[in-house]
N, CA, C and O of each residue as an XYZ file, in Angstrom:
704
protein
N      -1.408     29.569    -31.197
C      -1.849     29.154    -32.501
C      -1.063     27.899    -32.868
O       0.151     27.994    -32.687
N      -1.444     26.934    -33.269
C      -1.122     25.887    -33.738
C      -0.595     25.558    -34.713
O      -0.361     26.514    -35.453
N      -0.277     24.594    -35.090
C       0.220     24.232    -37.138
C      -0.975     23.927    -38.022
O      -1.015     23.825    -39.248
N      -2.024     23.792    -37.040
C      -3.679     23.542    -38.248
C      -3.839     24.625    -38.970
O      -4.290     24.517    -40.110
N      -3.598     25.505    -38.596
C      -4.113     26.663    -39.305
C      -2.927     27.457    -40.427
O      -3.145     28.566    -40.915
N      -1.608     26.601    -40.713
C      -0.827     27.062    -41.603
C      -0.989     25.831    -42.780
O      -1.659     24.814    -42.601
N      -0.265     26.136    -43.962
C      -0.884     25.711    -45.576
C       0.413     24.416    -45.141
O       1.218     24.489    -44.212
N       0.299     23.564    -45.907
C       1.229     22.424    -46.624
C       2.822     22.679    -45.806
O       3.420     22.372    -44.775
N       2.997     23.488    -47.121
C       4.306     24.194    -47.674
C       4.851     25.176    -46.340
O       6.055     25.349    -46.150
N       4.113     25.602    -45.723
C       4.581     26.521    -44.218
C       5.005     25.930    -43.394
O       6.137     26.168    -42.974
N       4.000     24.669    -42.735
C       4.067     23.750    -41.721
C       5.358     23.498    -41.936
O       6.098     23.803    -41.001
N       6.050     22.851    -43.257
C       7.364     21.893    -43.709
C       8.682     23.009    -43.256
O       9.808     22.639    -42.925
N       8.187     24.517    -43.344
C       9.085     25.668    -43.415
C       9.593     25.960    -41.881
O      10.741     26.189    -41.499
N       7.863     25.847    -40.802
C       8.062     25.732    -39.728
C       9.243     24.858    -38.860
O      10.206     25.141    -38.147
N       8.551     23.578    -39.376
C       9.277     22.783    -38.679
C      10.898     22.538    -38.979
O      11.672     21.993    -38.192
N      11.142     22.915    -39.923
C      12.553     22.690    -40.315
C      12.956     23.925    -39.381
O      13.876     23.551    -38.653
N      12.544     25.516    -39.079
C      12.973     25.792    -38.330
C      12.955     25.965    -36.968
O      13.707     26.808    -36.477
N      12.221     25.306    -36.268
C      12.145     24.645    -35.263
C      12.934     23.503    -34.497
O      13.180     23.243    -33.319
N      13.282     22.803    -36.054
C      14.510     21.712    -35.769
C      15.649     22.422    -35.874
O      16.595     22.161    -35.130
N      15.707     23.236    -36.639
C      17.041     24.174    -36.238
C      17.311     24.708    -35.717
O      18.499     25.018    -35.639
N      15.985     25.396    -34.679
C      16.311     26.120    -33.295
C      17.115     25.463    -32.220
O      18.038     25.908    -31.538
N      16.334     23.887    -32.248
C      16.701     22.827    -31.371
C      18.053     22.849    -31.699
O      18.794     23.065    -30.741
N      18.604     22.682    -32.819
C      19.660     21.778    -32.712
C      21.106     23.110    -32.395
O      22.197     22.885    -31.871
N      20.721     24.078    -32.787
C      21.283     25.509    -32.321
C      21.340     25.584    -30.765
O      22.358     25.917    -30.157
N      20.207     25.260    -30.196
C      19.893     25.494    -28.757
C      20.870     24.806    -28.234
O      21.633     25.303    -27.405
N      20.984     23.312    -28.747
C      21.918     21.587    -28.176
C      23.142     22.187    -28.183
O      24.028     22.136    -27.331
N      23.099     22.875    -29.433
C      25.234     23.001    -29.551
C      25.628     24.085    -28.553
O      26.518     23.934    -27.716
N      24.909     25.172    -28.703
C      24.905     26.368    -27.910
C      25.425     25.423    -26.202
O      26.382     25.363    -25.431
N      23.987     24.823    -26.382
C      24.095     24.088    -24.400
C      25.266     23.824    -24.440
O      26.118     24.424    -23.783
N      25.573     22.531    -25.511
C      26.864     21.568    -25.188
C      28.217     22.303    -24.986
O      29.211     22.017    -24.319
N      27.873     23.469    -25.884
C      29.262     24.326    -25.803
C      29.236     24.888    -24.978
O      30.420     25.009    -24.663
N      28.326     25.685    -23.908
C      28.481     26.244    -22.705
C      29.082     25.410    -21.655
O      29.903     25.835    -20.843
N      28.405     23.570    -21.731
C      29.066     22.986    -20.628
C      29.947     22.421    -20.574
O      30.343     21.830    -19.570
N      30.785     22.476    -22.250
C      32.217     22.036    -22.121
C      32.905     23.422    -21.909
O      33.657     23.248    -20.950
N      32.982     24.347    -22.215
C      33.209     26.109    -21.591
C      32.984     25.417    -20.281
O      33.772     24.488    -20.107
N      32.119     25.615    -19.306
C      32.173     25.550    -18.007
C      32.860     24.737    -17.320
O      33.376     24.979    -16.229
N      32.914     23.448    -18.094
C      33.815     21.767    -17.159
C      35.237     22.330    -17.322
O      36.045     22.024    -16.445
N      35.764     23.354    -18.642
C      37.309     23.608    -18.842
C      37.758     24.892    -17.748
O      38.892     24.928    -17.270
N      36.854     25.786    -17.471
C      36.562     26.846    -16.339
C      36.256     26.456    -15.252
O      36.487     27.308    -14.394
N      35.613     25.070    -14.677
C      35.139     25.193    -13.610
C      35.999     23.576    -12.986
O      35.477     22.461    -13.007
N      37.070     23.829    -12.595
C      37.912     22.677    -11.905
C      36.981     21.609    -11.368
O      36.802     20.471    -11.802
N      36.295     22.366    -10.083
C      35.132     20.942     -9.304
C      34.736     20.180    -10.097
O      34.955     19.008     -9.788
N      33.827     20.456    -11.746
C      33.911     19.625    -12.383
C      34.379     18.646    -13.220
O      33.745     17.816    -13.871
N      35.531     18.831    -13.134
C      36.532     18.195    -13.682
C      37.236     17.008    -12.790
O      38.032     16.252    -13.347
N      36.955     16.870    -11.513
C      37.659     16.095    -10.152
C      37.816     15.044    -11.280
O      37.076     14.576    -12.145
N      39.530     14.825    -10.765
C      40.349     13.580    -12.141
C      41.321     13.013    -10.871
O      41.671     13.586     -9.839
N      41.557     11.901    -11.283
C      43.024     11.388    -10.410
C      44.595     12.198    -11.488
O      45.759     12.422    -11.156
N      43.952     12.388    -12.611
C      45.067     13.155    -12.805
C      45.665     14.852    -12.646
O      46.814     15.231    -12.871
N      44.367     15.775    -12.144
C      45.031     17.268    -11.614
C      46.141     17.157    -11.245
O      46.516     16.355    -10.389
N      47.106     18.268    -12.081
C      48.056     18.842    -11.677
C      49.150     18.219    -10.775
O      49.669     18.591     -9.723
N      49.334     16.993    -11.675
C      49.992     16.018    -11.394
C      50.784     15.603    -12.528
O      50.184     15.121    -13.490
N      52.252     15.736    -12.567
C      53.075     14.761    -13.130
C      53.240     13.140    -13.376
O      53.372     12.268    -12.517
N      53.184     12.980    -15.016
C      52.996     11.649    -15.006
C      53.601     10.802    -16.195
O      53.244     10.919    -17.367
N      54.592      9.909    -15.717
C      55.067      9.326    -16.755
C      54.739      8.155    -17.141
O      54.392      7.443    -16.199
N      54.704      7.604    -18.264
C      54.465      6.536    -19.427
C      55.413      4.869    -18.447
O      56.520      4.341    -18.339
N      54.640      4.789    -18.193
C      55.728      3.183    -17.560
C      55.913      2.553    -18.418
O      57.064      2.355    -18.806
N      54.757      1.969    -19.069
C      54.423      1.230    -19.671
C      53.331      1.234    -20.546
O      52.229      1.422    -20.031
N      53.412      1.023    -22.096
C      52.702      0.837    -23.164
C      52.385     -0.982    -23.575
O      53.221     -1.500    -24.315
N      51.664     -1.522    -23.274
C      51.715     -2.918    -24.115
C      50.082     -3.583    -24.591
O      49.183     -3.682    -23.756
N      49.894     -4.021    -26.124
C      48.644     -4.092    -26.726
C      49.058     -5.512    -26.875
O      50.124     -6.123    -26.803
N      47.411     -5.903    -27.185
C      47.244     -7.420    -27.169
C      45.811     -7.315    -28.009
O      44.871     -6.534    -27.863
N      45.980     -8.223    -28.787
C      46.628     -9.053    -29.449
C      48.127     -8.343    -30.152
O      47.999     -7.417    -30.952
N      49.317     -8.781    -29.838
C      50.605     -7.987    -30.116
C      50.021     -7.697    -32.051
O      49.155     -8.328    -32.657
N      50.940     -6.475    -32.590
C      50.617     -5.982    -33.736
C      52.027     -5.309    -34.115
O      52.717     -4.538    -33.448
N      52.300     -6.012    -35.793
C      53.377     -5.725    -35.988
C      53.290     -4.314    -36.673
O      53.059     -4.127    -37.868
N      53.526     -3.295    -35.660
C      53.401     -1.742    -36.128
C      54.875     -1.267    -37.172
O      54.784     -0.522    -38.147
N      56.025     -1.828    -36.736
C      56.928     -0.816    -37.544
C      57.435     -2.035    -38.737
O      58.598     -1.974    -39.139
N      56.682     -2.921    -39.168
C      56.940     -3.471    -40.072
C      58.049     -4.119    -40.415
O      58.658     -3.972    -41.475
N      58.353     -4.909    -39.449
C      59.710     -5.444    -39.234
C      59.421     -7.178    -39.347
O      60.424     -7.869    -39.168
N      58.214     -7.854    -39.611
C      58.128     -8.905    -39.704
C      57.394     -9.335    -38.254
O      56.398    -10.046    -38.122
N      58.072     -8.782    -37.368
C      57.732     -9.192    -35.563
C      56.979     -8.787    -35.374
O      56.989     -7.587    -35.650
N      55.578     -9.383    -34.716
C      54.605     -8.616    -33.769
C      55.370     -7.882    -32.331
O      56.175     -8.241    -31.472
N      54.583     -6.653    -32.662
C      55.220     -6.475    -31.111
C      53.626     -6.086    -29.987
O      52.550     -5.571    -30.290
N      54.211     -6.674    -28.523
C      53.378     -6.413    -27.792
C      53.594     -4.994    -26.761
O      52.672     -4.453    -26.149
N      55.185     -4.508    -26.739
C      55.522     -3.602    -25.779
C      55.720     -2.433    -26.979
O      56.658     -2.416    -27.776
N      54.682     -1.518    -26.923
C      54.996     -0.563    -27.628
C      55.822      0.845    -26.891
O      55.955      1.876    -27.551
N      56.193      0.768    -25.871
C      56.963      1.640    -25.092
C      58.596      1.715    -25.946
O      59.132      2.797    -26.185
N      59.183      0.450    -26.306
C      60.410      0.058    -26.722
C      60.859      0.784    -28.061
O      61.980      0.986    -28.529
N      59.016      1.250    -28.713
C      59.330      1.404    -30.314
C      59.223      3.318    -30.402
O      59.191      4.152    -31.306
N      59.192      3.335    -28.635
C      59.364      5.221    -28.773
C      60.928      5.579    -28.381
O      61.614      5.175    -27.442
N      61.186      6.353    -29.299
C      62.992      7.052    -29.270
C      62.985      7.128    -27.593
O      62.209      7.657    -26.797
N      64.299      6.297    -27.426
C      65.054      6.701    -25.843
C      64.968      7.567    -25.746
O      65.809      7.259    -24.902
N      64.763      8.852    -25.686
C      64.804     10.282    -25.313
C      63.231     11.256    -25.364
O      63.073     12.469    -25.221
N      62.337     10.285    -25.595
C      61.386     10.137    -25.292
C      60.478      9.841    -24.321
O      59.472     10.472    -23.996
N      60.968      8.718    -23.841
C      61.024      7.511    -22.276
C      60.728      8.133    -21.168
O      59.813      7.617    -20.527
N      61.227      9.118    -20.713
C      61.350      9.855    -19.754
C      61.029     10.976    -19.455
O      61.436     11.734    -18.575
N      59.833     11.129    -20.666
C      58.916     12.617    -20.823
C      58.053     12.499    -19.856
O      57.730     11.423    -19.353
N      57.646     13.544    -19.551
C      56.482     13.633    -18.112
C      55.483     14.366    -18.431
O      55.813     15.337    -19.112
N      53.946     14.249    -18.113
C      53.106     15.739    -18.919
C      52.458     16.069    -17.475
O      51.775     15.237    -16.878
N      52.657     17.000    -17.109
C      51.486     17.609    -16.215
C      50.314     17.716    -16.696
O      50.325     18.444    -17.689
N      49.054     17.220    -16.374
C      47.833     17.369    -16.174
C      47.151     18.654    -15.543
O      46.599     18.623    -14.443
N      47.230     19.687    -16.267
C      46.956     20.953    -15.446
C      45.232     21.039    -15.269
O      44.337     20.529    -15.943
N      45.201     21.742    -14.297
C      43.281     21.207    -14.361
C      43.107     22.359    -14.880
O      41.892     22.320    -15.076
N      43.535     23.611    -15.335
C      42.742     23.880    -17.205
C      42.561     23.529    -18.386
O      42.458     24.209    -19.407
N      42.515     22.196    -18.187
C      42.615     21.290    -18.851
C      43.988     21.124    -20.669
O      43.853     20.507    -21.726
N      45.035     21.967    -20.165
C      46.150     21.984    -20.811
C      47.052     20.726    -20.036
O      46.787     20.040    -19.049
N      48.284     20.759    -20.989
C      49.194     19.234    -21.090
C      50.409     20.177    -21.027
O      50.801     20.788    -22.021
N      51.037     20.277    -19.718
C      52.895     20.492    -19.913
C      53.692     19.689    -20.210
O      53.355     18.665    -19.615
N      54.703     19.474    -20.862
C      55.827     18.298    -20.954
C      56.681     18.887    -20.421
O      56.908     20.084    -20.600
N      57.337     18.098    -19.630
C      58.955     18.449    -19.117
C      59.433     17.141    -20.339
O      58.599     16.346    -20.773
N      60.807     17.125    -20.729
C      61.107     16.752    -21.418
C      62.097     15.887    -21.080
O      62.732     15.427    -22.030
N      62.447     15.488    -19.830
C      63.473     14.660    -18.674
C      64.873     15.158    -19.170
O      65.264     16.168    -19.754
N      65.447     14.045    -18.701
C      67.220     14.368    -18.676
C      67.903     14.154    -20.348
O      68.658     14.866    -21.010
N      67.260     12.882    -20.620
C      67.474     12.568    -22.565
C      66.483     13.646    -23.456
O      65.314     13.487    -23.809
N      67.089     14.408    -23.603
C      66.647     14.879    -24.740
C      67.073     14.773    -26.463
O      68.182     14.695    -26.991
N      65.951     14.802    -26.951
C      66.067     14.609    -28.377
C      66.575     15.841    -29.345
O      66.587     15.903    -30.574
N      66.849     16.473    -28.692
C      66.854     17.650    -29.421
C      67.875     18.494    -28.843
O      67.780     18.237    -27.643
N      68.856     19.403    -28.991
C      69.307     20.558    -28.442
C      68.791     21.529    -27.698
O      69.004     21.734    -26.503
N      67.818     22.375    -28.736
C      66.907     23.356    -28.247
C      65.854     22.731    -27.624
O      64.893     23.481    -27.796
N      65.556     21.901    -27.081
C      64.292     21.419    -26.284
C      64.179     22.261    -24.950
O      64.940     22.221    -23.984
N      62.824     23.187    -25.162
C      62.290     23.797    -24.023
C      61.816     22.903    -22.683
O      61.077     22.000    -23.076
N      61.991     22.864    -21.317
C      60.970     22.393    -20.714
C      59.913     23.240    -20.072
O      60.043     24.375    -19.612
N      59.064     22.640    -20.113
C      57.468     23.414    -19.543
C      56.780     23.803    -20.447
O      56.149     24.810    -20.124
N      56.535     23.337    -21.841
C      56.053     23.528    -23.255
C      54.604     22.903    -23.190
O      54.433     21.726    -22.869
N      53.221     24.049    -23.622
C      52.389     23.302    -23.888
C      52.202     22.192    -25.218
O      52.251     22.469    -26.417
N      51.999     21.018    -24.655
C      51.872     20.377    -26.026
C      50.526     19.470    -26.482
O      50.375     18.634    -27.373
N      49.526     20.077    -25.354
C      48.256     19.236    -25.843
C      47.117     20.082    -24.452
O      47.428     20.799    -23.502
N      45.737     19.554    -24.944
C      45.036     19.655    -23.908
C      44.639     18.035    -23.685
O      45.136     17.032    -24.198
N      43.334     18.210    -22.529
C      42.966     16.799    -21.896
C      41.854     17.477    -21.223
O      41.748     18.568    -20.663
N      40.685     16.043    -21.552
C      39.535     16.463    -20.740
C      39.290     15.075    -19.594
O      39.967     14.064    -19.783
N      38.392     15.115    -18.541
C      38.023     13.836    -17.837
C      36.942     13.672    -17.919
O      36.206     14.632    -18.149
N      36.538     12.647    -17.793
C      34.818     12.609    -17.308
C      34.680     11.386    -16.656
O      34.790     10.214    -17.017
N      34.422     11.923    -15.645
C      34.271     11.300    -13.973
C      33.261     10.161    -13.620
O      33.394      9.249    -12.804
N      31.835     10.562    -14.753
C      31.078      9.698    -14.761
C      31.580      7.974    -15.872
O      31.486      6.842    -15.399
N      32.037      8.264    -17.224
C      32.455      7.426    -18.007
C      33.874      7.100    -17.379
O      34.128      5.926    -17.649
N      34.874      7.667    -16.665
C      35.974      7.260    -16.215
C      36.560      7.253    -17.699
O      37.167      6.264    -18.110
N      36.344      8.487    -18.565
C      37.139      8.614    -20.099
C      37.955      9.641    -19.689
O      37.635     10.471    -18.839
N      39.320      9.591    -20.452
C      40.334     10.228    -20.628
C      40.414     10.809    -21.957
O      40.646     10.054    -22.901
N      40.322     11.520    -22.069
C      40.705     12.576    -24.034
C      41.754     13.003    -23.794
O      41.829     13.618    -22.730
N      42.899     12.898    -24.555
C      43.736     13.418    -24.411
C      44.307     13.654    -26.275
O      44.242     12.902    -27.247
N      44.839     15.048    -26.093
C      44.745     15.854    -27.142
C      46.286     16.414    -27.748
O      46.780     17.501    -27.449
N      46.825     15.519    -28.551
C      48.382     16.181    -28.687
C      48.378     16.951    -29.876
O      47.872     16.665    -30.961
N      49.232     18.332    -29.416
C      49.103     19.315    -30.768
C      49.718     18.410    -31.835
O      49.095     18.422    -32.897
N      50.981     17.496    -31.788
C      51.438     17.195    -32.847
C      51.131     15.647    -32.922
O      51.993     14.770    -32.970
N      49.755     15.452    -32.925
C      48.821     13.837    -33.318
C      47.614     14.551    -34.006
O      47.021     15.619    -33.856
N      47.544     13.678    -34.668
C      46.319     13.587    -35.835
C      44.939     13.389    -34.924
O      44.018     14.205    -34.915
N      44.971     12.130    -34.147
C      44.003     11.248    -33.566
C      43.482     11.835    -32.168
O      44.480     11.844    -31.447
N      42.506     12.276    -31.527
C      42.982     12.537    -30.145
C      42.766     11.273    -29.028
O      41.630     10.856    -28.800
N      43.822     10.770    -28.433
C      43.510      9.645    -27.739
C      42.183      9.631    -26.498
O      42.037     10.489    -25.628
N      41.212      8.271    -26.738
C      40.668      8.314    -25.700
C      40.594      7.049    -25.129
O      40.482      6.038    -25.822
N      40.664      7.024    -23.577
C      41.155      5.782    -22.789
C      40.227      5.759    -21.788
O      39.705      6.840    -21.516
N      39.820      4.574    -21.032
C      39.127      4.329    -19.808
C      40.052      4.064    -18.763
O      40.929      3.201    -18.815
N      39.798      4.949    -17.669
C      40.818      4.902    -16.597
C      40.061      3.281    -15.837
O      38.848      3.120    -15.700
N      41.035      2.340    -15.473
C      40.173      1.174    -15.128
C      41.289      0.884    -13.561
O      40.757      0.231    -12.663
N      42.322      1.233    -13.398
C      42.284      1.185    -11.763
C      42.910      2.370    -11.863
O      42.903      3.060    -12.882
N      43.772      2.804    -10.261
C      44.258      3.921     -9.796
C      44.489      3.698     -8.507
O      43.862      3.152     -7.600
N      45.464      4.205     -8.604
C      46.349      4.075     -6.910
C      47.201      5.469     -6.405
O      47.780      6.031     -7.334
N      47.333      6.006     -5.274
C      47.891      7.374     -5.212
C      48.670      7.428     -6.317
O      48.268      8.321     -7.062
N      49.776      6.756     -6.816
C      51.228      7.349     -7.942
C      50.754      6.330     -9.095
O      51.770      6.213     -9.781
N      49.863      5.621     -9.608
C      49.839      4.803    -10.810
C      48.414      5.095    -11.282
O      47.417      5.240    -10.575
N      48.512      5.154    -12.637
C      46.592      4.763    -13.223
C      47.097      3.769    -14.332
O      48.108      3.619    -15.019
N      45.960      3.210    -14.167
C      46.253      2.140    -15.436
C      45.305      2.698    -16.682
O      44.302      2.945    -16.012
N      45.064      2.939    -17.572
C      44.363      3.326    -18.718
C      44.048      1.760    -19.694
O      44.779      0.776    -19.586
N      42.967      1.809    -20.510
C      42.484      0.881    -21.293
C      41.663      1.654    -22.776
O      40.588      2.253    -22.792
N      42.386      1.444    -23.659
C      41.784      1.691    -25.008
C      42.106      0.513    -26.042
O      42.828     -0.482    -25.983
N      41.366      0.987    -26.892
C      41.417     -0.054    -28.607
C      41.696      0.542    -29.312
O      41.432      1.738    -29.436
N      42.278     -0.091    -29.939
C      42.922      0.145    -31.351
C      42.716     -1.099    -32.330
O      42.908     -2.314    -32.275
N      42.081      0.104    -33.530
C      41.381     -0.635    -34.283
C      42.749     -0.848    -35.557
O      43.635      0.007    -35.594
N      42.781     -2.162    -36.628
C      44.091     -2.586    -37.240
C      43.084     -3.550    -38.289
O      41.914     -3.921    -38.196
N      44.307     -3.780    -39.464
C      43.576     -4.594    -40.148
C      43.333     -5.884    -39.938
O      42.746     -6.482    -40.840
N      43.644     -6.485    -38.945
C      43.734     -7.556    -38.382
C      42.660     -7.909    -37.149
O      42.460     -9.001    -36.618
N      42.031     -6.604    -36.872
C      40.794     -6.346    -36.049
C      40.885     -5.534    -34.750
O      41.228     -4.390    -35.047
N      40.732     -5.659    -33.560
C      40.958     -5.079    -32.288
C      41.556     -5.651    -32.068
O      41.768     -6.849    -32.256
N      42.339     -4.249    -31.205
C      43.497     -4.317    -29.795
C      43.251     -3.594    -28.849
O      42.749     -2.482    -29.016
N      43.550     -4.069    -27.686
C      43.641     -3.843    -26.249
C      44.540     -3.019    -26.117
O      45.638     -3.508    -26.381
N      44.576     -1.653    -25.732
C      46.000     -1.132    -24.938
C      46.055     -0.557    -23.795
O      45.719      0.604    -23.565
N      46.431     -1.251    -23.115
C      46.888     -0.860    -21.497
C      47.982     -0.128    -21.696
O      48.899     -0.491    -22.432
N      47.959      1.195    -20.912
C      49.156      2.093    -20.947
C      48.829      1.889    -18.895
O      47.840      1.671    -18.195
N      50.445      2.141    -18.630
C      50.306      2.742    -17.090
C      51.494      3.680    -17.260
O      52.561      3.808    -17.860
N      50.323      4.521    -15.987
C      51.027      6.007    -15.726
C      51.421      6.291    -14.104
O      50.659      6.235    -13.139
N      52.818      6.603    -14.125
C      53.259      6.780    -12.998
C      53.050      8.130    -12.482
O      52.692      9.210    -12.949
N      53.340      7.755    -11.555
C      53.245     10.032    -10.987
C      54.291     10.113    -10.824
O      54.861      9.145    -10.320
N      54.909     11.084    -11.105
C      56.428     11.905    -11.123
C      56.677     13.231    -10.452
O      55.902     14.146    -10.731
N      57.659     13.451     -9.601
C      58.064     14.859     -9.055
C      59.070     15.502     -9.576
O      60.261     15.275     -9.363
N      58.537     16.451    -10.380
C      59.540     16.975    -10.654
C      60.140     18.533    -10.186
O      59.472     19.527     -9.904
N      61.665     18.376    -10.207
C      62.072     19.598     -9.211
C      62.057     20.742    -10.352
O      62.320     21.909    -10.060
């Protein structure tokens, strides 16, 4: 049976729930296949699995004077606490974030092997999400080279001054 044969006022009733089946159906899907990519490793193939990896290097361009000191800065690695520097996150392919917390620590009680974020990949976009419990924002980056122990990452950052470029590189790290 068709929609010819319902009044005005039905058809409008129909279709609204019809569009809501759809859009129930979409989330339902989408949520099954992000459920499955976080369950199902093969889909996830990353240069970063379960791999240790530290921060080499942070530096944005056009430089941006972030801590308000008058100076643009271009190396934003310099403006994270020394005891910071030398944090490492495992990339676990359940898609969770370990930190070891290196030799400087900031803290006394600093645990190592603490979850402190998740992370997703996607293999086709070459996007990185990465998800820190204690950030507002969740970062997302384009992996743009890679070498066995380095990735280079590429995101923007948007400022009142307009876009920025940020190249982060990530080393691979062993840790005992």
């Amino acid at each position: 049976m068709g929609l010819a044969n319902f009044a005005p006022c039905q058809k409008s009733v129909i279709m609204k729930v019809l569009i809501l089946q759809f859009f129930i159906f979409s989330s339902v899907a989408i949520s099954v296949g992000v459920a499955e990519q976080r369950l199902n490793p093969a889909k996830r193939s990353s240069p970063f699995d379960d791999r240790y990896w530290l921060v080499e290097s942070i530096i944005i361009h056009p430089a941006l004077d972030l801590n308000r000191d008058g100076k643009p800065e271009t190396d934003l690695l310099k403006l994270l606490p020394t005891c910071e520097r030398d944090n490492v996150d495992l990339y676990r392919k359940d898609g969770l974030i370990i930190t070891e917390w290196g030799t400087l620590n900031c803290d006394e009680d600093e645990e190592n092997g603490i979850e402190t974020g998740i992370w997703s990949f996607d293999p086709d976009t070459q996007t990185l999400t990465v998800e820190k419990y204690d950030s507002h924002e969740p970062i997302i980056a384009k992996v743009s080279t890679t070498t066995d122990n380095r990735i280079e990452l590429l995101s923007t950052y948007i400022s009142e001054k307009g876009f920025h470029t940020i190249k982060t590189i990530l080393k691979s790290q062993i840790v005992n």
